[in-house]
Backbone as ProteinMPNN parsed JSONL, in Angstrom:
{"seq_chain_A": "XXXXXXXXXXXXXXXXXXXXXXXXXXXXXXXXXXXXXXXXXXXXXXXXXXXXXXXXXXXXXXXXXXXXXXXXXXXXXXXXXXXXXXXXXXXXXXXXXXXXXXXXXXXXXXXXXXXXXXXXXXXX", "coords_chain_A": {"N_chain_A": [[-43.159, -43.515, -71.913], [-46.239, -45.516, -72.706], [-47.562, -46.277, -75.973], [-50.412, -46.171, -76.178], [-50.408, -43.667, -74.839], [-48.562, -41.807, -76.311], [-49.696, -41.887, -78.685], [-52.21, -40.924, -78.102], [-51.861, -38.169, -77.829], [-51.735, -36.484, -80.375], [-53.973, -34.667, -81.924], [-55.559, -34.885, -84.408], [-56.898, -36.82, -85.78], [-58.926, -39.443, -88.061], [-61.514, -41.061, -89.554], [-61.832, -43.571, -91.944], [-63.366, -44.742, -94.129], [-62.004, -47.351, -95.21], [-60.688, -47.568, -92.319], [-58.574, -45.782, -90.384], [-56.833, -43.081, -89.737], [-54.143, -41.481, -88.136], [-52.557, -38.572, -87.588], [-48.975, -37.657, -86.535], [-46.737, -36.158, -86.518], [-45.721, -32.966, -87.892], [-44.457, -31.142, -90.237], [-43.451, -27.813, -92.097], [-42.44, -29.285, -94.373], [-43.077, -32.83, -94.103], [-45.112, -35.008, -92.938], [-46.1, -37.314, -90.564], [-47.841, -40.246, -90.242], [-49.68, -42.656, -88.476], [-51.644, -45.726, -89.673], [-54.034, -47.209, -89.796], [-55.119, -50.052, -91.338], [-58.639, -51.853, -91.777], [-59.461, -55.752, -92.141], [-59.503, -57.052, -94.575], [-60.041, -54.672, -96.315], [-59.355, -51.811, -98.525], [-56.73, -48.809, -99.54], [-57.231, -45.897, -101.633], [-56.769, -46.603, -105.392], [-53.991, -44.56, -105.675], [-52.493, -41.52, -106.646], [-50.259, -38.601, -105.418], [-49.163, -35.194, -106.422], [-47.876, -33.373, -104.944], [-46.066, -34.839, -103.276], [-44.064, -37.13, -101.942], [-44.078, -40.906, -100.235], [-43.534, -42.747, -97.558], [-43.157, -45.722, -96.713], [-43.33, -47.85, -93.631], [-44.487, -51.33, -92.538], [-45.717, -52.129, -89.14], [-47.518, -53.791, -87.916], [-49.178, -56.776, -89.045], [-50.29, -57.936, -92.326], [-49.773, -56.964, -95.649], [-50.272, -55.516, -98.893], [-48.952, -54.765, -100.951], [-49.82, -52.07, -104.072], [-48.245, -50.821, -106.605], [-47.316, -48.574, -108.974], [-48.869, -50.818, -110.863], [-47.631, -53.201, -110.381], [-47.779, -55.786, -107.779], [-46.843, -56.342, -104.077], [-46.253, -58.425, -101.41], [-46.144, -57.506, -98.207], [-44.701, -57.432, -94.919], [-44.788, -56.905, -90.868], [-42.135, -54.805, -90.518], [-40.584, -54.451, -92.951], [-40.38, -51.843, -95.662], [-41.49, -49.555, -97.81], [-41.02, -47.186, -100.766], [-42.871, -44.722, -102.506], [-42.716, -43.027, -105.053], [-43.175, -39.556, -105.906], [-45.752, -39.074, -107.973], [-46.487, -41.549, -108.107], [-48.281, -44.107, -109.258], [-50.059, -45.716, -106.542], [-51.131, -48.046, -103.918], [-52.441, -49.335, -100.856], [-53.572, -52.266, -99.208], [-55.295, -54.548, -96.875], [-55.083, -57.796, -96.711], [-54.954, -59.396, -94.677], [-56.418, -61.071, -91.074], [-56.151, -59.485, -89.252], [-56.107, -56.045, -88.157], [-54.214, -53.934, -89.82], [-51.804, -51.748, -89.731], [-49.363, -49.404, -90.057], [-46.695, -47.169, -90.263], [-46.308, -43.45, -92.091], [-44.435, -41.944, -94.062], [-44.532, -38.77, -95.554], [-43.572, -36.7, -97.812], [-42.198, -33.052, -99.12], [-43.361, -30.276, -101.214], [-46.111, -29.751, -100.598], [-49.069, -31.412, -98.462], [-51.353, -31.436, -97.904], [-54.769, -33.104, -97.818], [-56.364, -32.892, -99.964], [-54.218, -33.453, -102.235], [-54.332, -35.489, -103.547], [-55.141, -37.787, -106.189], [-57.471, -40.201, -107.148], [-57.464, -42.927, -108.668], [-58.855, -46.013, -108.7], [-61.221, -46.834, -106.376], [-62.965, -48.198, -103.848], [-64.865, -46.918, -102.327], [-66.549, -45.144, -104.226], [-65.318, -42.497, -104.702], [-63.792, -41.754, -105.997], [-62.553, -38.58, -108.449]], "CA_chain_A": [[-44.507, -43.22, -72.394], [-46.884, -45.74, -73.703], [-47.808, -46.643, -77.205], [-51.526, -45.192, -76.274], [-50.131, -41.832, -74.381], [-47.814, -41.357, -77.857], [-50.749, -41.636, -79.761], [-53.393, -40.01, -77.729], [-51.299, -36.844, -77.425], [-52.056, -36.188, -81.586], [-55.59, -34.59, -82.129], [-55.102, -34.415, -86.295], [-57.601, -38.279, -86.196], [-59.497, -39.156, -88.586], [-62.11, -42.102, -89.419], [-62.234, -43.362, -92.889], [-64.44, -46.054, -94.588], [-61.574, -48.474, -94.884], [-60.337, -47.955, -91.287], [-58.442, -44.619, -89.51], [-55.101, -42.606, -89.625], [-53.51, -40.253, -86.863], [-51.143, -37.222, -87.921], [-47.932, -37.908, -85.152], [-45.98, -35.353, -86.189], [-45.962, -32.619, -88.898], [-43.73, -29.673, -90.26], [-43.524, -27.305, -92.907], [-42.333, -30.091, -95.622], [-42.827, -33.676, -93.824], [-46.082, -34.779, -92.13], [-45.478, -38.928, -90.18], [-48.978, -40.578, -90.064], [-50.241, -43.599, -88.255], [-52.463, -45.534, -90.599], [-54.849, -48.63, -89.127], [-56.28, -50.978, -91.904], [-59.363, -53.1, -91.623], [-59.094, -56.587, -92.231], [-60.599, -57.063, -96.065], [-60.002, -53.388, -96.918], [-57.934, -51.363, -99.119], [-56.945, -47.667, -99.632], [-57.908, -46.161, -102.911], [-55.565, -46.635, -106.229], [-53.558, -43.043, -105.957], [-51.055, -40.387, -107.07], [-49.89, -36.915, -105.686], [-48.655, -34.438, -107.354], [-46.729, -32.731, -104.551], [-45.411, -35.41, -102.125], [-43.561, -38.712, -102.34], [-44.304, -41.113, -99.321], [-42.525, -43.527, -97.357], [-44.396, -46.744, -95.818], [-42.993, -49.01, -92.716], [-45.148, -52.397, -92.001], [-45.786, -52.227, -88.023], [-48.54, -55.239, -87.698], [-50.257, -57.173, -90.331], [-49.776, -58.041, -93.559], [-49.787, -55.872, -96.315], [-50.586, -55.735, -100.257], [-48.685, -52.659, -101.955], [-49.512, -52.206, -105.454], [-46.773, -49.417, -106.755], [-47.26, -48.692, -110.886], [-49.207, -51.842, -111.332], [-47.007, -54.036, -109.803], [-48.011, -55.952, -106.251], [-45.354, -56.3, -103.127], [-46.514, -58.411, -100.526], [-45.263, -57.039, -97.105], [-44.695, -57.913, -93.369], [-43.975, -55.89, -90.224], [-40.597, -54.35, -90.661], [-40.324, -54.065, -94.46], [-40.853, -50.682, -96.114], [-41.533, -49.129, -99.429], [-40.631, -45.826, -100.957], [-43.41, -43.973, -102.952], [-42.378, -41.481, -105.536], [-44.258, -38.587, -106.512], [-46.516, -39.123, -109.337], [-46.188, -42.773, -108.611], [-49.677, -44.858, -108.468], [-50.201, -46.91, -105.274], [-52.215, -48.696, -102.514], [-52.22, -50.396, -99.84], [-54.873, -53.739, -98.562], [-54.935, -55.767, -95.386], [-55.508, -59.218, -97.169], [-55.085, -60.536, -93.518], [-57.357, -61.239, -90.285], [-55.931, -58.869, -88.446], [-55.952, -54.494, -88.397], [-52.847, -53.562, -90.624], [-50.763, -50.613, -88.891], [-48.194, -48.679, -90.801], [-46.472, -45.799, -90.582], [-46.413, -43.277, -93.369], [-44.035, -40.266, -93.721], [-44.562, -37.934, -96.37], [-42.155, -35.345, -97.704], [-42.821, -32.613, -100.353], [-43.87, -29.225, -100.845], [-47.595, -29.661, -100.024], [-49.199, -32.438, -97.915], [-52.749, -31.696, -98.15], [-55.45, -34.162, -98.134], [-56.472, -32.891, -101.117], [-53.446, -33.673, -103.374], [-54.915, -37.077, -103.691], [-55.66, -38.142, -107.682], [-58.193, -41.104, -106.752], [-57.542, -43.789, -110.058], [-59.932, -46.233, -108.543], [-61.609, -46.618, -105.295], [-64.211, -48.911, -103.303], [-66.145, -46.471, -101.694], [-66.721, -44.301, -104.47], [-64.78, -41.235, -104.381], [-63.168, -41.071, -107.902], [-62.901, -37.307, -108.727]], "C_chain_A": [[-45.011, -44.432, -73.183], [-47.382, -45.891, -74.94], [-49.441, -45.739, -77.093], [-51.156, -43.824, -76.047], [-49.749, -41.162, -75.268], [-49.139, -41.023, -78.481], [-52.252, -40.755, -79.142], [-52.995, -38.197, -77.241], [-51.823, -36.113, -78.705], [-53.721, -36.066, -81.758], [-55.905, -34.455, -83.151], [-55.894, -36.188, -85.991], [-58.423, -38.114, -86.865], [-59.901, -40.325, -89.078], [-61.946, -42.346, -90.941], [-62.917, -44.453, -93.776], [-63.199, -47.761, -94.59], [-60.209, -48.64, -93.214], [-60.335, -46.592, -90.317], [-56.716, -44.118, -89.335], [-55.258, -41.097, -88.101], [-52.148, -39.31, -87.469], [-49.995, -37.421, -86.534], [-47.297, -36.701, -85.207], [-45.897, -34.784, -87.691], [-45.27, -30.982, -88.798], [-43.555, -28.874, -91.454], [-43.382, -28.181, -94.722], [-42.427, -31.767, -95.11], [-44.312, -33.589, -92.895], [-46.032, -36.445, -91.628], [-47.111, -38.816, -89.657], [-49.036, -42.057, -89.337], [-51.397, -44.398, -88.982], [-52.802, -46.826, -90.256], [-55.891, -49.026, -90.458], [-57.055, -51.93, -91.59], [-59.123, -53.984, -92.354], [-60.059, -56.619, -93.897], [-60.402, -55.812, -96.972], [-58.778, -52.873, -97.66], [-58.104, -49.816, -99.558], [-57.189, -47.366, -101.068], [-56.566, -46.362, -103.953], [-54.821, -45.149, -106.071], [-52.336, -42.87, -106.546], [-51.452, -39.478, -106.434], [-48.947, -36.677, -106.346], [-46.976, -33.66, -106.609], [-46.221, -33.252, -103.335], [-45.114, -36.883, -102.646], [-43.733, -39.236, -100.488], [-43.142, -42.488, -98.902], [-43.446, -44.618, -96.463], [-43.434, -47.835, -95.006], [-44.394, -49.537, -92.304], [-44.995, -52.268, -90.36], [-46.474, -53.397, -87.598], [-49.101, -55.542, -88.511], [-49.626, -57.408, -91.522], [-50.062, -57.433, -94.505], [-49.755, -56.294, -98.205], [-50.262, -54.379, -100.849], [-48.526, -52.928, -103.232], [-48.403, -50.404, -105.584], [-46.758, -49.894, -108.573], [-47.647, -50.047, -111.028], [-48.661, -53.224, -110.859], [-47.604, -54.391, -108.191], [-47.152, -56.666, -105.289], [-46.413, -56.643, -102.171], [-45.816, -58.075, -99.234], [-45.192, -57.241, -95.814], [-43.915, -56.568, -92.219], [-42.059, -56.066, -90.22], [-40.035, -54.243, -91.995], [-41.01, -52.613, -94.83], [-41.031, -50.84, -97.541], [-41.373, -47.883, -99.671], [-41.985, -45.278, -102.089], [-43.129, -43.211, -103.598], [-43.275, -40.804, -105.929], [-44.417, -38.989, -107.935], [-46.977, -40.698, -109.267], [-47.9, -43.35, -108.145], [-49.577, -45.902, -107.509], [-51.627, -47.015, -104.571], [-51.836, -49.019, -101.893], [-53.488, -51.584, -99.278], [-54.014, -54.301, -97.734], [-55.703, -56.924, -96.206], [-55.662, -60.169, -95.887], [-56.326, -60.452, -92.531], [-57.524, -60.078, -88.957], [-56.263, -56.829, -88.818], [-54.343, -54.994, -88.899], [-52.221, -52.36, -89.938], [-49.419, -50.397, -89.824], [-47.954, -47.682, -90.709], [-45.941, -44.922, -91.919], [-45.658, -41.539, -93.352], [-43.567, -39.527, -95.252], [-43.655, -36.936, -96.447], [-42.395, -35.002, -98.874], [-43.158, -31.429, -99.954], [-45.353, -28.772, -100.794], [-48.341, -31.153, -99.69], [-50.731, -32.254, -97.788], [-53.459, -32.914, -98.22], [-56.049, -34.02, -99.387], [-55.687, -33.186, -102.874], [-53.306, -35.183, -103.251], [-55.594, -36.928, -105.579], [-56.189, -39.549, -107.223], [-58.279, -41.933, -108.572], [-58.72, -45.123, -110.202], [-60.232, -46.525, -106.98], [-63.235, -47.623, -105.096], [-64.771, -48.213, -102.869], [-66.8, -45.026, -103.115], [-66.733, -42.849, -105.097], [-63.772, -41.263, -105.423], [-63.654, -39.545, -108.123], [-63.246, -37.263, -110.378]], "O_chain_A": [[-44.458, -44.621, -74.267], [-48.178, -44.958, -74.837], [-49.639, -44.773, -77.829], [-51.459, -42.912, -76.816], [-50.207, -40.03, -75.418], [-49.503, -39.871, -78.714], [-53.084, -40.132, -79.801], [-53.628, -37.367, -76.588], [-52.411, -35.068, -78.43], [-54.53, -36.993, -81.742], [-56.863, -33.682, -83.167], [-54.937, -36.96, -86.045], [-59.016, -37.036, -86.82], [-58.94, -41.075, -89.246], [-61.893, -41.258, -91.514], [-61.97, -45.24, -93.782], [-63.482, -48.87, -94.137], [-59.279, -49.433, -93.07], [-61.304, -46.189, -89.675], [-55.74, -44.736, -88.909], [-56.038, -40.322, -87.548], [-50.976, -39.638, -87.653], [-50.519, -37.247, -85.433], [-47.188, -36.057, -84.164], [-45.951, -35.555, -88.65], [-45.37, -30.083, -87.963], [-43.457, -29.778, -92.283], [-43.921, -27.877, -95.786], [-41.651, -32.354, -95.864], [-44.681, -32.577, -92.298], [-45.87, -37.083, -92.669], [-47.619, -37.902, -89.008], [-48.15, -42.759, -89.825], [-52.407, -43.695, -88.969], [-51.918, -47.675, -90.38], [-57.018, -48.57, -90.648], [-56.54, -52.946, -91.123], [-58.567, -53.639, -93.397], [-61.191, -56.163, -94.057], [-60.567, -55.873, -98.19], [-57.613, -53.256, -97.555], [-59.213, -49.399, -99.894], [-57.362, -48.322, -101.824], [-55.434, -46.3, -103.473], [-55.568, -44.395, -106.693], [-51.442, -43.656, -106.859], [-52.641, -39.162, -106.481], [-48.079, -37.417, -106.81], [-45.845, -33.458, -107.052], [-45.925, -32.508, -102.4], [-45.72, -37.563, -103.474], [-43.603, -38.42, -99.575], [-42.279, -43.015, -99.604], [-44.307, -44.272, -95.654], [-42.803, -48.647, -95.682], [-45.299, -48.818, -91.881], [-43.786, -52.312, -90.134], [-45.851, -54.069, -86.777], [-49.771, -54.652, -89.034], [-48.454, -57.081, -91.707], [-51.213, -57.083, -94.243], [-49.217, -57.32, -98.622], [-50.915, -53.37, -101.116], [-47.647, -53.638, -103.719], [-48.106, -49.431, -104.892], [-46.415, -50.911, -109.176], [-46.682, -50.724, -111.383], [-49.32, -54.253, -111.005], [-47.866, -53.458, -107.432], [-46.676, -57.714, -105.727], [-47.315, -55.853, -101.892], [-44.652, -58.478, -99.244], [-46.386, -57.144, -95.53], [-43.04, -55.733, -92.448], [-41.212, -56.939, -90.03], [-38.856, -53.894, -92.054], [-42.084, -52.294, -94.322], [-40.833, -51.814, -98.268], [-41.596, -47.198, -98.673], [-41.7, -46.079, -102.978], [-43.141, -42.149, -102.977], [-44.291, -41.356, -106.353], [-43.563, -39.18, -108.801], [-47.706, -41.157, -110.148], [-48.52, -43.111, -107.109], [-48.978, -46.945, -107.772], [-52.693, -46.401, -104.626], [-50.622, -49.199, -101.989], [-54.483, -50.951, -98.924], [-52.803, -54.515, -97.682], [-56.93, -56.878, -96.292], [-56.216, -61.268, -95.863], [-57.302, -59.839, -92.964], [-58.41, -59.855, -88.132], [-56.685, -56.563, -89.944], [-53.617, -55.928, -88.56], [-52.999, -52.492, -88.993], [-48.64, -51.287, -90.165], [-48.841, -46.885, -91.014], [-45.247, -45.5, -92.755], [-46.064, -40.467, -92.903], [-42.521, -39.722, -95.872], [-43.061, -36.387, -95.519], [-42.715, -35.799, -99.755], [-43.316, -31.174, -98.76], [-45.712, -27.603, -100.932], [-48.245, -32.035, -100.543], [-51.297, -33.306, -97.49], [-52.838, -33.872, -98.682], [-56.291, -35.07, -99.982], [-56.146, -33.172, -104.016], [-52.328, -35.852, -102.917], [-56.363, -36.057, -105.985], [-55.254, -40.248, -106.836], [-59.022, -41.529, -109.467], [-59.343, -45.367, -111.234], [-59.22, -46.395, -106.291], [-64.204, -47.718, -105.849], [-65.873, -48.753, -102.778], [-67.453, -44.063, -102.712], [-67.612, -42.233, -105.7], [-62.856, -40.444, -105.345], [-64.839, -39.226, -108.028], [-63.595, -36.208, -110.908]]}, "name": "protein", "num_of_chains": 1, "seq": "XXXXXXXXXXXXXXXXXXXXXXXXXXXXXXXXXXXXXXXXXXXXXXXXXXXXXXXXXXXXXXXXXXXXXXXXXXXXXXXXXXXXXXXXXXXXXXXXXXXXXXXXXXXXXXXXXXXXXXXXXXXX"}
């Protein structure tokens, strides 16, 4: 199977000002995302409350802040996420960024997002 057929099998897409993620696969405590950054862009500062995440580099280069601290990153390096912990992610490069992102925890909501700061906005 394809790299498109994989990914065009998942109907959980979703557009979002700094690019577009895909849900791959998702189960009562674990939900594995596809997550395409634009070139210039970055996701907002966050915390949840009830999931810790896990991030593999696939293409692009990568800018993870984690508690204030910033980790530049390349495909095939990860990072671990703990709950509560503040992060991001930015494509500083020319290219789309691609990462996969697998969450684990007892609620995965899009709403258990704490937004600390944010380019488009969307500070609660």
């Amino acid at each position: 199977m394809s790299e498109k057929q994989a990914i065009a099998i998942s109907t959980d897409y979703d557009e979002r000002p700094w690019g577009n993620y895909r849900v791959l696969d998702e189960g009562p405590d674990y939900k594995v995302k596809r997550i395409e950054v634009l070139p210039g862009k970055r996701l907002s500062y966050q915390k949840h409350a009830h999931r810790e995440e896990h991030w593999m580099i696939v293409r692009g280069t990568a800018m993870v802040t984690l508690d204030g601290e910033d980790i530049m990153m390349n495909p095939g390096d990860v990072v671990d996420i703990p709950i509560t912990s503040a992060h991001r992610i930015q494509n500083p490069g020319d290219v789309n960024l691609v990462f996969i992102e697998i969450q684990r925890g007892t609620y995965l909501g899009e709403d258990d997002i704490v937004r600390l700061q944010d380019d488009f906005g969307r500070i609660q």
